[in-house]
C-alpha positions in Angstrom: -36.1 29.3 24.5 -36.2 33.0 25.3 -32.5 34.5 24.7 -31.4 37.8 25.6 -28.0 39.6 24.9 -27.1 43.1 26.9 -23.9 44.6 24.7 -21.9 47.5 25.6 -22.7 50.2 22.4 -19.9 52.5 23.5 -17.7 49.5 23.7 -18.0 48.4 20.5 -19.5 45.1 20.6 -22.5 45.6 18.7 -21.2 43.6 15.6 -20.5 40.6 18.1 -24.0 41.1 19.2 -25.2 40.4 16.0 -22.9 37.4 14.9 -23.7 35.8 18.4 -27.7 36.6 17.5 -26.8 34.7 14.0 -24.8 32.0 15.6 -27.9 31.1 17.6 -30.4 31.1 15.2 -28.8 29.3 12.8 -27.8 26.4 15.4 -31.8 26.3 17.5 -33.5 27.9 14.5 -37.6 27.2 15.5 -36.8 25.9 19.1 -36.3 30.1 19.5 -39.0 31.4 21.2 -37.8 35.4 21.5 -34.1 37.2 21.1 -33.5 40.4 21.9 -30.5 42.3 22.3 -30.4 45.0 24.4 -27.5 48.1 24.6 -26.6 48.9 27.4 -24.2 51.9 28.4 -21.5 49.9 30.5 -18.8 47.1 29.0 -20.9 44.3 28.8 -21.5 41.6 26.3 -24.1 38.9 28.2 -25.6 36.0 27.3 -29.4 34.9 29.2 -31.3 31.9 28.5 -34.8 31.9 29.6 -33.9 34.7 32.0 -30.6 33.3 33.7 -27.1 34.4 33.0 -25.2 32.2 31.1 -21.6 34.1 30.2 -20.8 37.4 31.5 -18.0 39.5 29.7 -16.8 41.2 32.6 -16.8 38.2 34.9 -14.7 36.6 32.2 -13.2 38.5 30.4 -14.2 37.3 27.0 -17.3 37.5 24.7 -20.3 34.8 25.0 -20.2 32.0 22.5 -22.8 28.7 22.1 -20.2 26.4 24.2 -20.9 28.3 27.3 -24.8 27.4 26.8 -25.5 24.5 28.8 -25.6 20.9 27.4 -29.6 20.7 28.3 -29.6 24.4 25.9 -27.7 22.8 23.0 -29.9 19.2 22.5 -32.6 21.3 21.8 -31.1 22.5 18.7 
């Protein structure tokens, strides 16, 4: 599994970055292959999986979390 998070810096959500980053370790641990997280410049908090976008702050207007992952995503853990 190959995660990536884009976070808005100038928007503050670098702290939620990191919680999210901890949230998902500590729930698929070894099935992790690679997460990075990425600053970006605009508001954005998103979550990828294996290079497809699973939660987008600005489409919803609230900050990924492991229930948005897909159910196929979350038996791995």
């Amino acid at each position: 599994m190959h995660f990536v998070i884009h976070y808005g810096l100038a928007a503050g959500f670098e702290d939620d970055a990191l919680a999210l980053a901890r949230r998902l370790f500590a729930y698929f641990d070894e099935a992790i292959d690679s997460l990075a997280l990425i600053p970006v410049a605009e508001n954005e908090f998103d979550l990828f999986l294996n290079g497809c976008l699973i939660h987008s702050y600005r489409q919803s207007g609230r900050a990924p979390r492991l229930a948005d992952l897909p159910e196929a995503a979350r038996t791995r853990g």
